[in-house]
Structure formats: structure tokens, C-alpha cells
C-alpha positions in Angstrom: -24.7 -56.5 -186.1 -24.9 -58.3 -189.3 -23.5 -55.8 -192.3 -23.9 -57.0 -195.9 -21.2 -55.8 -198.3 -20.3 -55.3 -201.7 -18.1 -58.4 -202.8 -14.4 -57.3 -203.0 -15.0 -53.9 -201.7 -15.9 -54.2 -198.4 -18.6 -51.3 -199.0 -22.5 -51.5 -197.7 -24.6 -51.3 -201.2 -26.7 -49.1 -199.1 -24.1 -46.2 -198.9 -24.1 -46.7 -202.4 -25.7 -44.2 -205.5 -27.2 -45.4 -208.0 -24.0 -46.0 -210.6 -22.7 -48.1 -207.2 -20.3 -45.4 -206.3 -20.1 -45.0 -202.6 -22.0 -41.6 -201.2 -19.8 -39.0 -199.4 -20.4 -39.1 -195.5 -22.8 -37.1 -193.9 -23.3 -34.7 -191.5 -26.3 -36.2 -189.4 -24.0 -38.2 -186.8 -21.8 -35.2 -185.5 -25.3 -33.2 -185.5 -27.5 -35.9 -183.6 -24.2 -36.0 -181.1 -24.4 -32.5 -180.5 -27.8 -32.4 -179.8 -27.8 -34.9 -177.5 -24.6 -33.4 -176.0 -27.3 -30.1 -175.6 -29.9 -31.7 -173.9 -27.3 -33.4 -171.7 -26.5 -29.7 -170.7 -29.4 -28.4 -170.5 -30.5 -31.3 -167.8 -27.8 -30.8 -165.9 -28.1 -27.0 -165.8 -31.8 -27.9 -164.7 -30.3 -29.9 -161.9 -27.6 -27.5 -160.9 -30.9 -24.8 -160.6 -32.9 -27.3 -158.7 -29.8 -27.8 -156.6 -29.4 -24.5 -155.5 -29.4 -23.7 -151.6 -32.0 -21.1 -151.7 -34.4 -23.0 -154.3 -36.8 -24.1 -151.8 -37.3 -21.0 -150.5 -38.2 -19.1 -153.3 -40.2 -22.5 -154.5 -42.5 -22.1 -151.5 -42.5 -17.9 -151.6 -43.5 -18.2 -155.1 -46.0 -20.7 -155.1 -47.7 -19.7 -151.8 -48.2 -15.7 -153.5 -49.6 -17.3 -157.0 -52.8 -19.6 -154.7 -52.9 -16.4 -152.6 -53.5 -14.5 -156.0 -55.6 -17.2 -157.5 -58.0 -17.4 -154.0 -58.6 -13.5 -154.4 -59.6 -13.6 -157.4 -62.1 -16.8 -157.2 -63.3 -15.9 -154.1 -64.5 -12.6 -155.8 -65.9 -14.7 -158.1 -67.8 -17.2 -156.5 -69.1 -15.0 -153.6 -70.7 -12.0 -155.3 -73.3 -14.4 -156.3 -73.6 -15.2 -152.5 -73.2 -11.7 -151.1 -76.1 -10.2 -153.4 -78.3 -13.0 -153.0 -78.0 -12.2 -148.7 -78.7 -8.3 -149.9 -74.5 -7.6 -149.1 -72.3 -5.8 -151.3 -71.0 -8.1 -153.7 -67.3 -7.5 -152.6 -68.1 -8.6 -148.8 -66.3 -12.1 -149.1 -63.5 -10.5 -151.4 -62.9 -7.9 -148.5 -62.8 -10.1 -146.0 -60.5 -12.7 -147.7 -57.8 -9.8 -148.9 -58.2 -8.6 -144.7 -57.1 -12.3 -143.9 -54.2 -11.6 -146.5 -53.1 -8.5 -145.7 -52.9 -9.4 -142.1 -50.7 -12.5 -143.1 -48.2 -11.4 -145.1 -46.7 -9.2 -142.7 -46.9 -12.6 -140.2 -45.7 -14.7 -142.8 -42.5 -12.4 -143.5 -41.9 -12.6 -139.8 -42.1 -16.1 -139.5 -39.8 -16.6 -142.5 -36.8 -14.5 -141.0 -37.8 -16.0 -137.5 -35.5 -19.2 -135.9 -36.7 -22.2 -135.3 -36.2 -21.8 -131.5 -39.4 -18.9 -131.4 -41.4 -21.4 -133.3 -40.3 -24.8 -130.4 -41.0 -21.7 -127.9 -44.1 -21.1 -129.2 -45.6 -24.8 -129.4 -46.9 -25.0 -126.0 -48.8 -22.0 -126.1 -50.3 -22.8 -129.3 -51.2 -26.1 -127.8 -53.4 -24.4 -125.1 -54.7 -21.9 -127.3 -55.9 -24.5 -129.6 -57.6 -26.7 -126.8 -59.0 -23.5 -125.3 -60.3 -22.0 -128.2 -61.9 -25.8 -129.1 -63.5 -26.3 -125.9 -65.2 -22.4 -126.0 -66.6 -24.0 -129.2 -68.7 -26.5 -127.0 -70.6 -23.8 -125.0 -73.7 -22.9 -126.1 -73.7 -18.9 -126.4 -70.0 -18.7 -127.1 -70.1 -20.9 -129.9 -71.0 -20.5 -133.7 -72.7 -22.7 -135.9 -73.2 -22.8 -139.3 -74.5 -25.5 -142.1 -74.9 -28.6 -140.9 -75.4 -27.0 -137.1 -71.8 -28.1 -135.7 -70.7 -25.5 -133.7 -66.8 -24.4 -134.6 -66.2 -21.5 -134.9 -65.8 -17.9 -132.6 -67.0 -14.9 -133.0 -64.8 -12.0 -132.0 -65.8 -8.7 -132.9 -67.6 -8.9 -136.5 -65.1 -11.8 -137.8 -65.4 -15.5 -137.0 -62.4 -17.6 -136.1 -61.8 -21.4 -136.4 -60.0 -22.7 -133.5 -59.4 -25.8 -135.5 -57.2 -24.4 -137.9 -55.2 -23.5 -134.7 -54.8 -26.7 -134.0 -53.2 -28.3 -136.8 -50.1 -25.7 -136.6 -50.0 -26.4 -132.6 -49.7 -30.6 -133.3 -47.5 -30.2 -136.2 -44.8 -28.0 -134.1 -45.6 -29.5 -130.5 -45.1 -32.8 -132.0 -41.8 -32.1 -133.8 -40.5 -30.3 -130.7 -41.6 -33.3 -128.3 -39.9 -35.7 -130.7 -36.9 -33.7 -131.0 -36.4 -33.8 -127.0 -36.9 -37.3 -127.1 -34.2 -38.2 -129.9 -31.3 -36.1 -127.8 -32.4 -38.5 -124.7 -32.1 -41.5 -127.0 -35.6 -42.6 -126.3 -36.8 -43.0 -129.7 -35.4 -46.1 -129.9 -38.0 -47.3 -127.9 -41.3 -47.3 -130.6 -43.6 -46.5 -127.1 -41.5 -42.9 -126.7 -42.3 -42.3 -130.2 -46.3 -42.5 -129.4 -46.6 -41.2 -125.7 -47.7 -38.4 -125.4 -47.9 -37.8 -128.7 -50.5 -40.2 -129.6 -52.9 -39.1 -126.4 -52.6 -35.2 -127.1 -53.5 -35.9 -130.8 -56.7 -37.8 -129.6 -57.4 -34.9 -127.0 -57.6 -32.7 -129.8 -59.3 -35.1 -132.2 -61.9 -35.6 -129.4 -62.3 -32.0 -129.1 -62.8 -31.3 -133.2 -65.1 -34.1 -133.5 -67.2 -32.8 -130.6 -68.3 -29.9 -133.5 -68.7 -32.7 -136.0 -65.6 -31.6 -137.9 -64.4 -35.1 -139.7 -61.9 -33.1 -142.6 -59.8 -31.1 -140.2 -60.0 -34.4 -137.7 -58.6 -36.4 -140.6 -56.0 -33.7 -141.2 -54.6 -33.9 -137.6 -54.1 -37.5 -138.1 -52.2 -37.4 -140.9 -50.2 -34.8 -139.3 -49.9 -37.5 -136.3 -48.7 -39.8 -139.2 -45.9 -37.7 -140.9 -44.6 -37.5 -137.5 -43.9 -40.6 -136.6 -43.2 -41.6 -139.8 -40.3 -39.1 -140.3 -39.4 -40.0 -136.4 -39.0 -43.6 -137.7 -41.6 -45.6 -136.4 -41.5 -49.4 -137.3 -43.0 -50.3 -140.3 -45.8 -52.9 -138.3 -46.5 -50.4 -135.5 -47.5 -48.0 -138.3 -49.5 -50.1 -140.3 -50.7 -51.3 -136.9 -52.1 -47.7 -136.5 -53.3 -47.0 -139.8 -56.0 -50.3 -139.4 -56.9 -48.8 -135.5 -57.1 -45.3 -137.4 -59.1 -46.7 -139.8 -61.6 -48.3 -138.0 -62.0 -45.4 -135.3 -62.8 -43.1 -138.7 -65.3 -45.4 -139.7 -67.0 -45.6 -136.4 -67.7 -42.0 -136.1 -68.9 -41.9 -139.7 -71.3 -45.1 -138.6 -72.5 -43.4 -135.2 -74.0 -39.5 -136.7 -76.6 -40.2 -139.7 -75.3 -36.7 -141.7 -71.8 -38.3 -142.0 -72.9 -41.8 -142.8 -75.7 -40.3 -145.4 -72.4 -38.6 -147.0 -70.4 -42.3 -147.2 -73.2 -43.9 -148.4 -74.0 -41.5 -151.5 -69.9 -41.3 -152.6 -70.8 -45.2 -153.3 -74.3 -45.3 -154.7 -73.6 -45.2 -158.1 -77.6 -45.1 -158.6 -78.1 -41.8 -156.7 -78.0 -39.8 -160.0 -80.4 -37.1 -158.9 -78.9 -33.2 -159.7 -81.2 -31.6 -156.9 -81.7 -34.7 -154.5 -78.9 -35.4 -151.5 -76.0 -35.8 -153.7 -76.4 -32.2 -155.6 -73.0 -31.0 -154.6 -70.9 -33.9 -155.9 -72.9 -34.2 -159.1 -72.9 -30.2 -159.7 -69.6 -30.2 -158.7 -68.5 -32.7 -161.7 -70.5 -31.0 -163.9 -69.2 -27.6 -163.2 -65.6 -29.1 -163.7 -66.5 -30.9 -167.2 -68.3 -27.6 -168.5 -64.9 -25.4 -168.3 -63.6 -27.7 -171.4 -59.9 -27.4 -171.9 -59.7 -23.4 -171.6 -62.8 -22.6 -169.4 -65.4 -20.1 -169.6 -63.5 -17.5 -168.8 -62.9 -16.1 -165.3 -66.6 -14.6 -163.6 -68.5 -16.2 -166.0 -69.3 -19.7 -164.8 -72.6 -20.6 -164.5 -72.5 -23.7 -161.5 -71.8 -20.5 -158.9 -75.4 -19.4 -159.2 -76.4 -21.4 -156.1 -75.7 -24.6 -158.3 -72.5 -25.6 -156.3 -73.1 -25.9 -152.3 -70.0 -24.4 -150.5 -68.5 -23.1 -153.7 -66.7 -20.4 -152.3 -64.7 -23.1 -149.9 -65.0 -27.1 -150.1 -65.9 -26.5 -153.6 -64.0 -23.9 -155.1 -62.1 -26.1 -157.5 -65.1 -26.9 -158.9 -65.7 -23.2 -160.0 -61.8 -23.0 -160.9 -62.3 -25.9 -163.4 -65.2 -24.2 -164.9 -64.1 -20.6 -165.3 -60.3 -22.0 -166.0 -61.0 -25.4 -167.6 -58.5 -28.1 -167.5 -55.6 -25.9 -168.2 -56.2 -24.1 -164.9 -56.8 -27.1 -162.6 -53.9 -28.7 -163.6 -52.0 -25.6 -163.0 -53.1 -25.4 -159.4 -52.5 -29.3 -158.9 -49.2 -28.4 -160.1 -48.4 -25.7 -158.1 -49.6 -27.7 -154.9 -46.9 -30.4 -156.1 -44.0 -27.7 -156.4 -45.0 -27.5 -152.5 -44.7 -30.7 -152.0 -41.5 -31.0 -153.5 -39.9 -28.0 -152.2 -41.4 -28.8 -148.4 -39.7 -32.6 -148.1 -36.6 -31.1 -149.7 -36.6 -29.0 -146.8 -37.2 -31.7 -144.3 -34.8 -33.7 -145.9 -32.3 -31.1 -145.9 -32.8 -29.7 -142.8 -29.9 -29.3 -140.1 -31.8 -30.2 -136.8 -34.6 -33.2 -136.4 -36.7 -30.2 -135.2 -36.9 -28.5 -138.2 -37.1 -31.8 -139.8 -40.2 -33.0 -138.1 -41.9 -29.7 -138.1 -41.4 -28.8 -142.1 -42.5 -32.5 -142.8 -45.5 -31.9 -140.6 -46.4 -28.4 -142.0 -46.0 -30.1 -145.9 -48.1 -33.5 -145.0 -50.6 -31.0 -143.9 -50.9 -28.8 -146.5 -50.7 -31.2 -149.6 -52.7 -33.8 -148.5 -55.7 -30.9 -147.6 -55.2 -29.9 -150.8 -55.5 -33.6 -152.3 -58.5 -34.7 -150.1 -60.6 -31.6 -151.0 -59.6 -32.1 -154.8 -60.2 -35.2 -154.3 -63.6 -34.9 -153.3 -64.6 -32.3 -155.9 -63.5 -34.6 -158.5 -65.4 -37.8 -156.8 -62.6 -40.1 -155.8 -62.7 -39.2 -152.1 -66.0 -38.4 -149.5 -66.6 -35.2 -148.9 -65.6 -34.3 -145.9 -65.3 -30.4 -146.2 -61.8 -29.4 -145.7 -60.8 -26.2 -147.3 -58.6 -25.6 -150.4 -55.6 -24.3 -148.4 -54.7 -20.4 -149.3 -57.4 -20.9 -152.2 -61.3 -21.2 -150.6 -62.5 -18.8 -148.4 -62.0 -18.4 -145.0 -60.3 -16.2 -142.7 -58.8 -18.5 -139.9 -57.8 -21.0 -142.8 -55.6 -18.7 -144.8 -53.5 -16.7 -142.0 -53.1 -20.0 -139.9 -51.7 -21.1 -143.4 -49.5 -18.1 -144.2 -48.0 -18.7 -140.7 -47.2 -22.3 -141.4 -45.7 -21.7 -145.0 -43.6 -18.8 -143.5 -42.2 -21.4 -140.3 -41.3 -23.5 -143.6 -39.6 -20.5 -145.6 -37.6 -20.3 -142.1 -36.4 -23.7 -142.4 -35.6 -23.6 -145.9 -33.0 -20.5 -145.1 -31.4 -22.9 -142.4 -30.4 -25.6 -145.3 -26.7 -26.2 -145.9 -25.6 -23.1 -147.8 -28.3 -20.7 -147.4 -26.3 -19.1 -145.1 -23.7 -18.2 -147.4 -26.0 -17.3 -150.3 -28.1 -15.0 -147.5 -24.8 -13.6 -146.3 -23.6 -13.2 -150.3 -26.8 -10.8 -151.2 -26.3 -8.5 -147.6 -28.9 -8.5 -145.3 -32.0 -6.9 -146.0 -33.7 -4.0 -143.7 -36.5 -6.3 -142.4 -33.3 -9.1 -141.2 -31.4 -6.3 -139.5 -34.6 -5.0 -137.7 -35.4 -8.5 -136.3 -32.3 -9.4 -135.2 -32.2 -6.3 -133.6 -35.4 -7.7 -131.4 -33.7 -11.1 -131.0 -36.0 -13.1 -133.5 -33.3 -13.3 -136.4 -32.9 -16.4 -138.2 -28.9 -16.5 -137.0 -29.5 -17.6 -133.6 -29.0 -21.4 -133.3 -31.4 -23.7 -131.9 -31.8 -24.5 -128.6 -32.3 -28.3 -127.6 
């Protein structure tokens, strides 16, 4: 750099008073190099927390007890409208939601002090359970339908369960455990291992979703499809080469039923203004968000609830969250859903067996991307296609299924390199000791 000076002094006039004696040095270098030297530290004391071996396990603990929180508390406030508008007690949904969540904690504290090998043992079972439970769906009598008159659900005793949910945890760990045997033969070199039988059991249970009209959780099991043999390493054309077939078999079923293509058509008719007409729920939905300002109305006193919002206790709950917490509160949830994200493919890529690999990048692909298309619809840059909020909207099947699945990922997180040691290093807790005692403890290795 270029540095005028003071002729036969060799001094800067700028360091200069006014009589053209030169200023005494300041302070402000050694300070702005210390507080760089701070922030240096700081970031790397970030990263040294962030590179801890148990970090994704209390990541996903954390995060999955604040949307079980947030759910309670929305779904007592969306459906108390519901309930007393049916003449039911205005705590009905609220009940039934904390029944789901009682139930699943205890499941989900198993599952995260269980080995992997229970969860590989238990694939194939969940496999038939899920095509069972989907095909009971189909007969008339047995079962339920609701809304738009698909039948999907079950009703046992005085609750209703969604065999559908079922399925998602059955493809995600039946896939990773078929891939898994396939990699210690060495026939995932071979693209065609990677896809048979994996790709014809997906479209069995596909088939079987769509045969109760059920295009969300049918687009879910594909992407679950997708995370597996992405992770698995499927070449780069034969996956785009099944993203265009995928593609086009999605948009054949929404062209062949009149309710779903009535639903495609209105996300891009920019003319169908109308409030009250056919595209109520996306328009209320919007407004419901943009009402809650930056802070919200505050929590039970939104407005769009009042049989404004269609499904606002489920497919549209984020709608009410963005009006009774504003902006502040949906971006806290989208947050929380990318902590997930984050702590989930740190556990796939950390994982110590392709197993655990697969199946936590399966259960994570899952879970985020429900939670991305249902936001995504609420905030009109997707179709609606009706998935639930996972942990958040209402619905018992949804939520347990969903504890189970974030507890199998807890599991895998305590099997990353050092968790061991850190495990070992606080002393194992009563709940460990019992379950080892019954053979389901997390120190047992895998099996192949």
C-alpha cells in the first residue's frame, strides 16, 4: 500500500496533531486482536460442543420433548373449538393426544436404550403388520373413513389407528436391514441388488396406501425409498432415472381421481381467490399465518380456529401456530425441525454399521421432509396433500409411531464413536441395567 510521508521524517501527516507532532500509539490494534482472538475461541468452543459424542443424542431428546410440548398445547387449542361444536368436552382431542404421549414415552425410552439388532429383528414383522393392517383397511365394515370418504384407518376399541403410519417405520428399517445383508454379500455393486426387492415391496405398500386415496403418506414412503438407495449409493442416472418414473406415476394418480386433480389444479389457479369457495383452506390458512404478525395473538386466541381453517388441528396446525405465535414461533418450530435434521444425518454419518446408517437416514428423510411438505403446503409452495405435522398435529397413530422412530434414532446416536465411553463415564442408569437384564441393552453388538 501506498503511504504518504512527511518529507525528512518518514512520519504519515495523518498520525500527526495539529502542531505536526506525531500522536502517541493507540490502544485499538491490541484490542481489535483480542477480540478477534475471542470470537476465534468462542467458535471453536462451539465446535468442540457440537463435536461432542453424545450431542446428537440429546439434540434429538431435546427437540423431540419441545414439538411434543408445543403439539399439547396447540392441539388443546385448536380442538376445543371442534370438540364443543360436536357437543364433546372441550378437552377430548387434548386427552387423547396426551394418551398417545404418555403411551410413547415409555416406548420411546425403550427404543432408545434398545440395540439395533431388536430393531433388524423386528423389521419383518412390522412389514406384515403394516400390509395387514393396510389391506383390513380395504374391507368394507372393518374399515374407517373419514373426510374425503377414503377408508384408512381402524377402529379398535374407542381409538382409531392408521396402519399407514405403520408403514413408513416398517420400509424405513426393512429397507436398511435388506440393504445391509446385501452389502456383506457384495451385491450392492450391482445397481439391480440395490432395487430388488426393495423397489417392488415399496410399490406393494404404495399400492396398498393409495387404495384409501392417501397421496401424503404415499409420497412419504417414496422418499423413504429414495434416502435408501441414495445413502446405499445408487448411481447418479439410475436415480434421476427414478425420480422422472416417480414423477410421472405421481402425476398419473393425481390425473386419474377428480378430488386429487381438483387439489393440483387450484395450488396453480392464481384466479381462484374465493375465501369460502374450493380453495378455502389454503387461502384461510395464509391468512391465519399473516394475522399472527411478528409476535402472534397470543396462545388460544386465534380467530382462523373457529371452523375458518379445515383440518386445523392436523394438516393445518401451523397455520394456527403462526397466528397464536406469529413469525417468531414458526420460525422456531422450522428451526427445531432443522436441529433434527442435523442431528439425524450426523448420526447416519457417524454411525458404526451400514444398518444403523440406512435406517437413521431413513427415519430423518422421513421425518423432515413430512415436516417440510405439510409446511410447505400451509404456506402455499407445495399441494396439499394432507400429511401430518410429525409430533405437532393431532393424531394418535402419527405421534407414537413417531416417538418409536425418534427413539430407534436416539439408539443409534448412543452407538457413535465415543458414546460408549461418555455412557460408561456417567454409570449406568437403573432403566440400562433393567434392560440389559432382559437382553435388549444397547451393549450387545449387531448381528449381520
Amino acid at each position: 500500500m501506498y503511504v504518504r510521508t512527511v518529507e525528512g521524517s518518514g512520519t504519515d501527516p495523518l498520525d500527526c496533531d495539529e502542531d505536526g507532532d506525531p500522536r502517541a500509539p493507540d490502544d485499538e490494534g491490541p484490542a481489535v486482536a483480542s477480540l478477534a482472538a475471542g470470537l476465534r475461541e468462542r467458535v471453536r468452543a462451539g465446535r468442540a460442543l457440537f463435536d461432542r459424542p453424545l450431542t446428537s443424542y440429546y439434540l434429538i431428546g431435546g427437540i423431540t420433548a419441545l414439538l411434543i410440548m408445543l403439539g399439547l398445547v396447540m392441539v388443546l387449542s385448536t380442538g376445543s373449538v371442534m370438540n364443543l361444536s360436536q357437543g364433546l368436552s372441550p378437552y377430548s382431542d387434548f386427552e387423547h393426544q396426551l394418551l398417545g404421549v404418555l403411551v410413547g414415552v415409555p416406548v420411546m425410552w425403550v427404543a432408545a436404550r434398545s440395540s439395533p439388532r431388536l430393531f433388524r429383528a423386528a423389521a419383518y414383522p412390522l412389514l406384515a403388520v403394516a400390509v395387514i393392517g393396510l389391506g383390513l383397511t380395504l374391507i368394507h365394515g372393518v374399515g374407517v373413513s373419514q373426510n374425503t370418504g377414503a377408508a384408512r384407518w381402524i377402529q379398535l376399541g374407542s381409538f382409531q389407528f392408521q396402519p399407514s403410519e405403520v408403514a413408513k417405520l416398517a420400509l424405513a428399517l426393512w429397507g436398511a436391514d435388506l440393504l445391509a445383508r446385501k452389502e456383506k454379500l457384495g451385491l450392492l455393486a450391482d445397481w439391480r441388488h440395490m432395487l430388488v426387492p426393495l423397489l417392488p415391496g415399496t410399490a406393494v405398500l404404495v399400492l396398498l396406501v393409495m387404495a384409501g386415496d392417501d397421496l401424503g403418506t404415499s409420497s412419504i414412503l417414496l422418499i423413504i425409498f429414495l434416502a435408501l438407495v441414495w445413502i446405499a449409493g445408487t448411481p447418479g442416472r439410475v436415480f434421476g432415472a427414478m425420480l422422472i418414473l416417480m414423477g410421472l406415476v405421481m402425476l398419473l394418480l393425481i390425473v386419474t381421481s377428480q378430488y386429487r386433480l381438483a387439489r393440483f389444479t387450484d395450488f396453480f389457479d392464481s384466479q381462484n381467490t374465493n375465501p369460502l369457495g374450493a380453495n378455502m383452506q389454503a387461502i384461510q390458512g395464509k391468512w391465519a399465518l399473516g394475522s399472527g404478525g411478528i409476535f402472534g395473538v397470543g396462545i388460544g386466541a386465534g380467530k382462523a380456529k373457529w371452523n375458518w381453517v379445515p383440518q386445523d388441528t392436523s394438516d393445518f396446525i401451523f397455520a394456527i401456530i403462526g397466528e397464536e405465535l406469529g413469525l417468531v414461533g414458526t420460525l422456531c418450530v422450522t428451526a427445531l425441525y432443522g436441529g433434527l435434521a442435523f442431528a439425524g444425518l450426523r448420526v447416519a454419518r457417524r454411525a458404526p454399521d451400514t444398518f444403523s446408517r440406512l435406517a437413521a437416514a431413513a427415519i430423518t428423510a422421513w421425518i423432515v421432509m413430512q415436516a417440510v411438505v405439510n409446511i410447505g403446503a400451509v404456506i402455499g409452495v407445495l399441494p396439499i396433500t394432507g400429511v401430518p405435522l410429525p409430533l405437532v398435529s393431532y393424531g394418535l397413530s402419527s405421534v407414537l409411531v413417531t416417538m418409536v422412530a425418534l427413539g430407534m434414532l436416539m439408539a443409534f446416536a448412543r452407538r457413535e464413536p465415543g458414546a460408549r465411553e461418555a455412557l460408561a463415564a456417567r454409570g449406568p442408569d437403573v432403566g440400562s441395567r433393567v434392560l440389559s437384564w432382559v437382553g435388549l441393552g444397547a451393549r450387545h453388538a449387531d448381528g449381520p
